[in-house]
C-alpha positions in Angstrom: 0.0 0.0 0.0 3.1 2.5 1.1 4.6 1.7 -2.3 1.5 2.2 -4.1 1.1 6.0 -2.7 4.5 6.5 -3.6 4.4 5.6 -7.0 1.1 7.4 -7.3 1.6 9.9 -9.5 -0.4 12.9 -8.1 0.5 14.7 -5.0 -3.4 14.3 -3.8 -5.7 11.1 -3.7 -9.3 11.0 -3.5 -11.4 8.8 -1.4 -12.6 6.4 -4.5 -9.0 6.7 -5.7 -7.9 5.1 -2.1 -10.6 2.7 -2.6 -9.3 1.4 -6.3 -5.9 0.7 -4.8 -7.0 -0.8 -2.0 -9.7 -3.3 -3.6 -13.2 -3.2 -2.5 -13.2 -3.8 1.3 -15.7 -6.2 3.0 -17.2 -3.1 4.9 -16.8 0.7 5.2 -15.2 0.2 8.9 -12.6 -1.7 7.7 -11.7 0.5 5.2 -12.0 3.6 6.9 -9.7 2.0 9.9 -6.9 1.0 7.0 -7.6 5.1 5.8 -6.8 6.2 9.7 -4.2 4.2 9.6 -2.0 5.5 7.1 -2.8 8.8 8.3 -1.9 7.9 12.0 1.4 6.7 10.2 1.8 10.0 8.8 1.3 8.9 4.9 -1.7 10.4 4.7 -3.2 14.2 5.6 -7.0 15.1 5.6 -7.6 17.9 3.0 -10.4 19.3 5.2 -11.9 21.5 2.9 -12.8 18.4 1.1 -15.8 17.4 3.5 -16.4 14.0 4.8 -18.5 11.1 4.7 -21.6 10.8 6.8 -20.7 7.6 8.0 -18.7 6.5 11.1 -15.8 6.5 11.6 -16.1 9.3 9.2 -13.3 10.1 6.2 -12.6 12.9 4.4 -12.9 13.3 0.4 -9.6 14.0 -0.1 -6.0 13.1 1.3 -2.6 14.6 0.7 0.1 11.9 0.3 3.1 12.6 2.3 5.5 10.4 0.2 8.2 12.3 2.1 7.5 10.6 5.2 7.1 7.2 3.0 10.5 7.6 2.0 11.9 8.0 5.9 10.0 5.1 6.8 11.5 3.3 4.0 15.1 4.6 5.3 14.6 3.8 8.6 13.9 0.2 8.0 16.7 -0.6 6.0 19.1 1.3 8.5 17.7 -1.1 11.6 18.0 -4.1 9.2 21.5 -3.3 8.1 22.8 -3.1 11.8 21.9 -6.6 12.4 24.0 -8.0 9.2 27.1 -9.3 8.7 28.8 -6.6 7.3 29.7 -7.6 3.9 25.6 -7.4 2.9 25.0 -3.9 1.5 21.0 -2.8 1.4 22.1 0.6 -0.3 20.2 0.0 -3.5 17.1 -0.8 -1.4 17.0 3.1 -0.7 16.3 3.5 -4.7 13.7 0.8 -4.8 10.6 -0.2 -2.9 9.5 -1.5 0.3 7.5 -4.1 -1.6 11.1 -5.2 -3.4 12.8 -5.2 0.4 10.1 -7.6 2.1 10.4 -9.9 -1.3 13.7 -10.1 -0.6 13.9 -10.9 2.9 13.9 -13.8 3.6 17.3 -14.5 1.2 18.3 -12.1 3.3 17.9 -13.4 6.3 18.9 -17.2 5.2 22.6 -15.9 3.3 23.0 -13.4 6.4 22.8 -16.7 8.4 25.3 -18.7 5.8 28.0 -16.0 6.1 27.6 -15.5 9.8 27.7 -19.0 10.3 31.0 -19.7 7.5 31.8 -16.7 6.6 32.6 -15.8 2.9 33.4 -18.7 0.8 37.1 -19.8 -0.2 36.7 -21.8 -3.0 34.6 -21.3 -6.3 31.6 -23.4 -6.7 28.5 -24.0 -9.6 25.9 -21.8 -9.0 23.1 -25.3 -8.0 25.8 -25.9 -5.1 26.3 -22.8 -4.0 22.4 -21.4 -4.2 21.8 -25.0 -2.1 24.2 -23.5 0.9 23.0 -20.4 0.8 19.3 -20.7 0.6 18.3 -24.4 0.3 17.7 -24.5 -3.5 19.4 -25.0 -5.5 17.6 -24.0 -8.6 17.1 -20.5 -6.9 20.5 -18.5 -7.7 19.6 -19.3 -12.0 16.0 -19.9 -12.2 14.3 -17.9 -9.6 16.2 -14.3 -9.1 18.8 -15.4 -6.8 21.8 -13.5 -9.0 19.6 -10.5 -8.9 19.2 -10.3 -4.9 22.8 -11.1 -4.8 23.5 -8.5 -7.1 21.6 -6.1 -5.0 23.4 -7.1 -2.1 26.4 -6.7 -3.3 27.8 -10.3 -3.0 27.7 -11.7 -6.6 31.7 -11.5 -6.5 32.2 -12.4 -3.1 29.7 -15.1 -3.7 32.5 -16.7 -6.0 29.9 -18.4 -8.3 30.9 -20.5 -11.6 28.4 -18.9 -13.9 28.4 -21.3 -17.2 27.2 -18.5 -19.1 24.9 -19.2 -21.9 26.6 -18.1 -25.7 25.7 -15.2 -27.5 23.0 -15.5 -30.4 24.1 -13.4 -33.1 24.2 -13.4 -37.2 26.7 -12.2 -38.6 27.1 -9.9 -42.2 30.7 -11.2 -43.1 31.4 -8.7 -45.9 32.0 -6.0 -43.3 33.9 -8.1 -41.1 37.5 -6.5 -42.3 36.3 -2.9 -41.8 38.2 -1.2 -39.1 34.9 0.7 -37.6 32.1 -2.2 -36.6 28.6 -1.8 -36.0 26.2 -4.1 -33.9 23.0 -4.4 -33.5 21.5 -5.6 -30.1 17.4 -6.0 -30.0 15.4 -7.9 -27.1 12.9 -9.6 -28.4 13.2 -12.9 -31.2 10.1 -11.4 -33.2 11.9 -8.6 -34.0 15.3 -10.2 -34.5 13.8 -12.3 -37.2 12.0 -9.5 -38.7 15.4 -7.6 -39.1 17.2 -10.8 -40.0 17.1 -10.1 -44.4 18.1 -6.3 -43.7 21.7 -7.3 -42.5 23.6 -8.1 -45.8 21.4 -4.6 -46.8 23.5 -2.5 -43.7 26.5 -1.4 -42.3 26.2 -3.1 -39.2 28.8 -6.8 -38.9 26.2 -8.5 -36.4 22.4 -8.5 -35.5 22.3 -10.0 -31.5 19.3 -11.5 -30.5 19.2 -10.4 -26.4 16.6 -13.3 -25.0 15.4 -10.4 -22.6 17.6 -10.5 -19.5 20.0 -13.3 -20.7 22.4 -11.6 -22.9 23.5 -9.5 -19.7 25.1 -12.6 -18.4 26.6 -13.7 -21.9 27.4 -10.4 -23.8 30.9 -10.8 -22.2 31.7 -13.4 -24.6 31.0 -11.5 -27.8 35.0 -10.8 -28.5 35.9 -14.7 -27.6 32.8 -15.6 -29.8 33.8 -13.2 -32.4 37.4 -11.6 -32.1 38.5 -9.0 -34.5 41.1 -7.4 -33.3 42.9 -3.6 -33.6 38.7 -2.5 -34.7 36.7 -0.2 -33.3 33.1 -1.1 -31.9 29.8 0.8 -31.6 26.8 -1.1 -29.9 23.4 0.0 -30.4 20.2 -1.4 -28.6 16.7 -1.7 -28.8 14.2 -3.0 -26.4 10.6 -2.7 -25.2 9.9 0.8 -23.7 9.0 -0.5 -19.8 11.2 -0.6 -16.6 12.6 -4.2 -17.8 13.8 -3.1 -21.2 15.3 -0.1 -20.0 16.6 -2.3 -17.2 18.6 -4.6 -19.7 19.9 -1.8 -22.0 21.7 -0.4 -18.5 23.1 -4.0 -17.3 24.6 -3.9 -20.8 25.8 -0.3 -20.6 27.1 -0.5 -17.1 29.6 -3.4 -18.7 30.2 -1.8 -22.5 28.6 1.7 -23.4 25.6 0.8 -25.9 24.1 3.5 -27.7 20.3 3.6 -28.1 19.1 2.5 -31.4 17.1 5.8 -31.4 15.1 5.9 -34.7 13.5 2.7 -33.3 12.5 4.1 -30.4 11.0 6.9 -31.9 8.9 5.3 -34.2 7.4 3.2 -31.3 6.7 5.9 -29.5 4.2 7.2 -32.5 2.0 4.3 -31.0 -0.2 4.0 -28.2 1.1 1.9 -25.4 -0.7 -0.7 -22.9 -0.7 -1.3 -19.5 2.2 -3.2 -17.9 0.8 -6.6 -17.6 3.3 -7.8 -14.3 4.8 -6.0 -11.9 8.4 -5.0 -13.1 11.2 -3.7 -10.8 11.5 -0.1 -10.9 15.1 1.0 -11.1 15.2 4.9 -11.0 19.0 5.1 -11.6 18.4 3.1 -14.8 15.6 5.3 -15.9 17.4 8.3 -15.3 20.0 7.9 -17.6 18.3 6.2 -20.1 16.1 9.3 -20.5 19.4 11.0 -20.6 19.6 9.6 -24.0 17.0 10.9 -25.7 16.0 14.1 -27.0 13.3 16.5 -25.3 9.9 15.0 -27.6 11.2 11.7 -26.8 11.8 11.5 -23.8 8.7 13.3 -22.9 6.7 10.8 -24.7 8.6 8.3 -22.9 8.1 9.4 -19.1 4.6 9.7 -19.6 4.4 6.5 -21.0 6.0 5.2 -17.8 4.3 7.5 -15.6 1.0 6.0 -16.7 2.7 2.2 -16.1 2.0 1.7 -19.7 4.9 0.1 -22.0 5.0 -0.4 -26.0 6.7 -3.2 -27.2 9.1 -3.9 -29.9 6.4 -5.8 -32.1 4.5 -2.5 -32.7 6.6 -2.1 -35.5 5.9 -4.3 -38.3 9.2 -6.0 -40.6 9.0 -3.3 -43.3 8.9 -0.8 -40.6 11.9 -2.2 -38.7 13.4 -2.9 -42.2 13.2 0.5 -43.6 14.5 2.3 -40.1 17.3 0.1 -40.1 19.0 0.5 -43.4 17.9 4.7 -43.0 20.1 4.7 -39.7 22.8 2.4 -41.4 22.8 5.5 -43.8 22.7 8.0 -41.7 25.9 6.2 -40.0 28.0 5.9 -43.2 27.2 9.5 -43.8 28.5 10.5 -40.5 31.6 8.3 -41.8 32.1 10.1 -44.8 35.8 10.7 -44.9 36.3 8.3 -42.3 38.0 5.1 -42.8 35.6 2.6 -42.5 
């Protein structure tokens, strides 16, 4: 509910407002107590001038959300929590994300707090099934259920000393540019859209189009020069994803480890549609959004945050294969223009 107010995305709430978040309560008391409640918590403030209900206990129209005091409470939590860990867990990120994403997470928490406590931090390397078994009692959890994201968020993936058998890269490859010095890639999230783009390679400058699998090429794109090694050549990476909290999630993993440029005339285009309500909850990472945003120009990006303001998303099947097509060999264009001169 606290995370809810805070991501609300007016300052003031009305009483059916309240009510839609909520879900319909059994009864009127036991909404109006939950009402009192976050107001006795200091998340809420009566706009008096609103009026109230006639019935009792009685509510007023309006509230002011105090997502200040949210925020504290937020802080304060994780500070308490931190002092009773072993001091190689780090809850900083938590401060950027949600309450909701801290009590999800707490129980691994408390479980690898208990491991590293108990043995400290391990010595030797082991395969992530063993070592998500010791820490948790999994061992399918660390790969398959968002164990090497909490860990990440705890700062312990290193420490952790996992052997991550990563999966390869999935890429095609456009061998008459391979002996140019300057190479051009092409990263895109979703496998509808990589086959759409798939017959446009031979018809660019770009040496590869990478198919992303979502999430998983973050834990393989480290492998692209072993997979392909060209050496004494100069790389540009470009990216396109769907517009919502995950995609731009992925294109900063990727950019934290190699800057990737955003594939920009794609983005654009999709943007000239109407987007759709985020079907799952998706963790929110503001640090991610920020400088994503930072990438795009003023009519973009506006488009953009009130896309995500509204928790609506376009994805990259909005554009149809002569769309994607015809953007893609414009922007190869556009790039050998910019080249003109230029060895290439």
């Amino acid at each position: 509910m606290e995370d809810q107010l805070i991501q609300f995305k007016k300052s003031f709430i009305t009483l059916s407002q309240l009510e839609q978040i909520v879900g319909r309560p059994e009864t009127y008391e036991n909404f109006a107590m939950l009402v009192l409640q976050l107001v006795d918590q200091n998340l809420l403030q009566p706009v008096k001038s609103a009026g109230q209900t006639t019935q009792t206990p009685r509510l007023y129209y309006k509230y002011k959300i105090l997502k200040h005091s949210a925020k504290k409470s937020l802080r304060e939590i994780i500070e308490r929590l931190q002092l009773t860990l072993h001091m190689s867990i780090s809850l900083d990120v938590y401060y950027r994300l949600t309450q909701q994403q801290l009590e999800q997470d707490l129980r691994y928490i408390e479980k690898i707090n208990h491991y590293i406590t108990t043995y400290g931090l391990p010595a030797v390397p082991a395969p992530a099934p063993e070592r998500s078994q010791q820490l948790v009692g999994d061992e399918k959890w660390i790969q398959y259920k968002g164990g090497r994201c909490v860990l990440e968020r705890l700062g312990l993936w290193t420490s952790m000393q996992i052997v991550d058998a990563k999966e390869p890269l999935r890429f095609a490859i456009n061998p008459q540019n391979i002996g140019r010095s300057s190479q051009f890639h092409l990263i895109v999230e979703n496998k509808t859209t990589y086959e759409a783009l798939l017959p446009a390679l031979s018809a660019t400058c770009f040496t590869t189009l990478l198919y992303g699998a979502g999430f998983e090429i973050v834990g393989s794109f480290s492998l692209f020069d072993k997979q392909l090694p060209l050496p004494n050549v100069q790389h540009t990476y470009y990216y396109f994803g769907d517009i919502d909290f995950a995609g731009i999630s992925i294109w900063y993993l990727l950019h934290k480890q190699q800057p990737i440029e955003l594939a920009l005339p794609f983005y654009k285009a999709a943007l000239t549609h109407e987007g759709k309500p985020i079907p799952k909850q998706q963790l929110i990472d503001e640090e991610a959004i920020q400088v994503f945003m930072g990438q795009l120009n003023h009519d973009t990006k506006q488009k953009c945050q009130q896309l995500l303001d509204k928790r609506f998303y376009i994805s990259q099947e909005v554009l149809v294969t002569r769309t994607l097509q015809q953007i893609w060999c414009e922007m190869s264009a556009d790039i050998m223009e910019d080249l003109d001169g230029v060895e290439f």
